[in-house]
VEXVEX-21858 format. One record per residue: residue in one letter; residue number from 1; x, y, z of N, C-alpha, C in turn. Coordinates in nm, 3 decimals. Each point is the difference from the previous one (the first is absolute). Last residue first. Layout:
BEGIN
REC code pos     n.X     n.Y     n.Z    ca.X    ca.Y    ca.Z     c.X     c.Y     c.Z
REC    a NUM       X       Y       Z       X       Y       Z       X       Y       Z
...
***
This chain:
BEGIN
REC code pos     n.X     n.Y     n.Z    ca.X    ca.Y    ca.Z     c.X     c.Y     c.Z
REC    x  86   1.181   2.823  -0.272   0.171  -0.046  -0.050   0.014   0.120  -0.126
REC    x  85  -0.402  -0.008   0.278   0.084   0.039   0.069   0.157   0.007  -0.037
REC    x  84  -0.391  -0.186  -0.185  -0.055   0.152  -0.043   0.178   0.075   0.086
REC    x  83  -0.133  -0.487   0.020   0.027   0.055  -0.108   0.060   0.117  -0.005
REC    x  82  -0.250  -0.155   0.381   0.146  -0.023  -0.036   0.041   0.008  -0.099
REC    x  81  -0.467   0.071   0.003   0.076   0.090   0.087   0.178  -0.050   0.024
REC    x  80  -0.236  -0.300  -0.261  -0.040   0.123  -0.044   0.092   0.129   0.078
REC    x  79  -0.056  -0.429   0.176   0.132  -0.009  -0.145  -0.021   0.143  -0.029
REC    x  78  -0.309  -0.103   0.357   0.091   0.047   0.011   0.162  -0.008  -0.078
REC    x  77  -0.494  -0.067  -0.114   0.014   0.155   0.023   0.163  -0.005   0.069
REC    x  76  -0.127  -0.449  -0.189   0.022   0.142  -0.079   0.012   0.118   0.056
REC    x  75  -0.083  -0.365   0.329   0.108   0.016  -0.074   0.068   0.075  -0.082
REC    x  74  -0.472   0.043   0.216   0.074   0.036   0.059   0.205  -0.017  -0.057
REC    x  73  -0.393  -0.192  -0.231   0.012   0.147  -0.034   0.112   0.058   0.102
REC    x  72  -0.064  -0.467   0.037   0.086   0.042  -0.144  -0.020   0.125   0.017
REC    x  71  -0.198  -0.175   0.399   0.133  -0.016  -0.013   0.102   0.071  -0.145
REC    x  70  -0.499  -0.018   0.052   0.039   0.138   0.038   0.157  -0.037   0.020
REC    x  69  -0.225  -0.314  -0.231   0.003   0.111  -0.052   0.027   0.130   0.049
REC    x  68  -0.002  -0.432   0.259   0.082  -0.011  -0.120  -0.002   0.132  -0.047
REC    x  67  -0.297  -0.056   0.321   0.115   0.042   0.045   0.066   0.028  -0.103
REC    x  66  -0.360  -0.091  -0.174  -0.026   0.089   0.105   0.106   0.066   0.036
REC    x  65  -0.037  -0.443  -0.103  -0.002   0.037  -0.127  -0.015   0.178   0.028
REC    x  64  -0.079  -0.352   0.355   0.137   0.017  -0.080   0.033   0.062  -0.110
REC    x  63  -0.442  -0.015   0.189   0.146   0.128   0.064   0.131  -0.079  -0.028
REC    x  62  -0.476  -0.020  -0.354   0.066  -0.120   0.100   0.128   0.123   0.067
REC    x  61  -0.456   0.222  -0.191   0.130  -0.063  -0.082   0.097  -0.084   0.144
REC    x  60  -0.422   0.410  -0.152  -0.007  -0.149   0.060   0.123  -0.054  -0.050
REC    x  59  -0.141   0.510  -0.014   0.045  -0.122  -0.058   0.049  -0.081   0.076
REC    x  58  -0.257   0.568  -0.054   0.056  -0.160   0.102   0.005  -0.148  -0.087
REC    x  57   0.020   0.614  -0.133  -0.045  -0.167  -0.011   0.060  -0.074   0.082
REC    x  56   0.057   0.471   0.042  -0.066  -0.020  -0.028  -0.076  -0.160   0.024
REC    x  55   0.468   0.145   0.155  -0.085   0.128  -0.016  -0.205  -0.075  -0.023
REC    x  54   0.292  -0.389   0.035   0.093   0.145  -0.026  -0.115   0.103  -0.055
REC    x  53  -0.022  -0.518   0.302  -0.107   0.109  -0.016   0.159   0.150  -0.039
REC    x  52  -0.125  -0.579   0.117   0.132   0.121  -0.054  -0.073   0.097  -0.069
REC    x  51  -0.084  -0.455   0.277  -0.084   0.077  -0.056   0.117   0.081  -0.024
REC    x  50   0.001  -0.514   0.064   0.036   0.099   0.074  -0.044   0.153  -0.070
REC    x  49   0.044  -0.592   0.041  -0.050   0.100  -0.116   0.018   0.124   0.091
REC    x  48   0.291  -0.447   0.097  -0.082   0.116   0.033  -0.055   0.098  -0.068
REC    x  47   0.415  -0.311   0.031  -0.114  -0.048  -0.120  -0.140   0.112  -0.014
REC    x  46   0.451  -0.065   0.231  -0.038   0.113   0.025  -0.094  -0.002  -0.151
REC    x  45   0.281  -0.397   0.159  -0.041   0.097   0.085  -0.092   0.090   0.040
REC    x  44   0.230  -0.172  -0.384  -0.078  -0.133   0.059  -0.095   0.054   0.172
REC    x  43   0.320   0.273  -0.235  -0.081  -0.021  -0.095  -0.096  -0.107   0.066
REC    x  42   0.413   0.045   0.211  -0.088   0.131   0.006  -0.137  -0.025  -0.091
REC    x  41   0.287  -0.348  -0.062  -0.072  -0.016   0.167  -0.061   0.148   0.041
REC    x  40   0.282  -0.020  -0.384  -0.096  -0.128  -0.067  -0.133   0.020   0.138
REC    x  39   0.433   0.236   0.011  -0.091   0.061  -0.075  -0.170  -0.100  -0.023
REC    x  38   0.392  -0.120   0.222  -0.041   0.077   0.104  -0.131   0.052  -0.046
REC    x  37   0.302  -0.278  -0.236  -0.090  -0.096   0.073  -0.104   0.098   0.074
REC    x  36   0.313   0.147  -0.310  -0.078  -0.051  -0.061  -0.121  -0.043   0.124
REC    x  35   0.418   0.170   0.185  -0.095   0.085  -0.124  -0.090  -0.085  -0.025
REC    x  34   0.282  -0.263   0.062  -0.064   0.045   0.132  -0.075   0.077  -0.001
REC    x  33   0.246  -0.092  -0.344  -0.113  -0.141   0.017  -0.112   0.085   0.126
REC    x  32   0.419   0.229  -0.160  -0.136  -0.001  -0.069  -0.150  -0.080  -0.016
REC    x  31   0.450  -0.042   0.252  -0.064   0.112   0.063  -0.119   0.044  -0.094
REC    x  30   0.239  -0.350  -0.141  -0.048  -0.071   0.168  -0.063   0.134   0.047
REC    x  29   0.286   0.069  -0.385  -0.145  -0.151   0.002  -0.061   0.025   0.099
REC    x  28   0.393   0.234   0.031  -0.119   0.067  -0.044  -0.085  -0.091  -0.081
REC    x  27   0.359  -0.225   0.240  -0.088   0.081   0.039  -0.103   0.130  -0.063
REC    x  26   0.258  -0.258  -0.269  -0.089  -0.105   0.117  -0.025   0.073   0.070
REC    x  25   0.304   0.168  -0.295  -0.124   0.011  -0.034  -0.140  -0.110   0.056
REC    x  24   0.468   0.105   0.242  -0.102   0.128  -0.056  -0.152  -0.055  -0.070
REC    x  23   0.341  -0.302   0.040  -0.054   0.027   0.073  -0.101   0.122   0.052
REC    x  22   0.262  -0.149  -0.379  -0.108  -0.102   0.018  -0.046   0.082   0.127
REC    x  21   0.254   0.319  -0.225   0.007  -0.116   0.058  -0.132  -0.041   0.002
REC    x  20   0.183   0.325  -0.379  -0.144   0.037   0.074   0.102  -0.186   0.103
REC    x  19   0.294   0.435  -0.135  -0.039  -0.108  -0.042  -0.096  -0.084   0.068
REC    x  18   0.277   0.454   0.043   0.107  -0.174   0.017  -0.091  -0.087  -0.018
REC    x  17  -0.156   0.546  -0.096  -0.024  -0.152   0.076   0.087  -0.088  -0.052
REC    x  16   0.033   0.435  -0.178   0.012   0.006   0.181  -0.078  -0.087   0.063
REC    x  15   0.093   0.045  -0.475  -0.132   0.069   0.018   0.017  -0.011   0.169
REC    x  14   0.315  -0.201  -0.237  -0.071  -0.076   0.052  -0.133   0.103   0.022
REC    x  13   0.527  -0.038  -0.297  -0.114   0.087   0.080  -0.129  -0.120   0.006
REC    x  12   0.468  -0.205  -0.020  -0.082   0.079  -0.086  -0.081   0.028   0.046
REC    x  11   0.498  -0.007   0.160  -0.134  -0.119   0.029  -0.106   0.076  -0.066
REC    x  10   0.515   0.125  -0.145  -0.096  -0.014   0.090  -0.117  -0.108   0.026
REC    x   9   0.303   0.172  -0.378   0.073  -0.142   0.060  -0.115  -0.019   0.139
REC    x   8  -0.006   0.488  -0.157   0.033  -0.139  -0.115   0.115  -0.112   0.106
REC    x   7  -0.395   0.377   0.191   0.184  -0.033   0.002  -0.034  -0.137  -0.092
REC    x   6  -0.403   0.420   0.027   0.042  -0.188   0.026   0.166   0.015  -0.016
REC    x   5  -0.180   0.464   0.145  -0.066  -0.088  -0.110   0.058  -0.146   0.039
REC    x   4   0.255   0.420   0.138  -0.156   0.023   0.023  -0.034  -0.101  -0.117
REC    x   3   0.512   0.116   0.257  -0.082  -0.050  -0.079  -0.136   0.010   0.011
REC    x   2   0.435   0.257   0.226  -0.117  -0.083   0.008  -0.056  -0.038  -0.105
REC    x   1   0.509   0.113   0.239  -0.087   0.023  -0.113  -0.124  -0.089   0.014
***
């Protein structure tokens, strides 16, 4: 016979994590730092005024900022299209 749900006397539901370790959350420190650091040195980088010309108007604007905005649109279009799929 099978049961479906928590067993009384059991170990209490966990949402299917055993619970955050120290160690886990040290490394995603350390990987957000890094992040952080990579982001800081692109920027520092790519200070560069740079021309951006859509259809019509051209706009002067630093290529980190360039990239950045084509990184986020490129993100949305693909939540969007993965969306559409579920």
């Amino acid at each position: 016979m099978t049961t479906h749900g928590p067993v009384a006397g059991g170990p209490p539901a966990t949402g299917g994590r055993s619970g955050t370790s120290k160690k886990g959350a040290t490394s995603r420190r350390v990987v957000a730092l890094v992040l952080l650091a990579v982001a800081v040195v692109f920027v520092l980088e790519n200070r560069d005024l740079t021309e951006i010309r859509l259809l019509i108007p051209v706009v002067l604007m630093p290529l980190w900022a360039a990239l950045t905005i084509t990184l986020v649109l490129g993100l949305v279009a693909g939540w969007l299209v993965g969306r559409r799929r579920h």
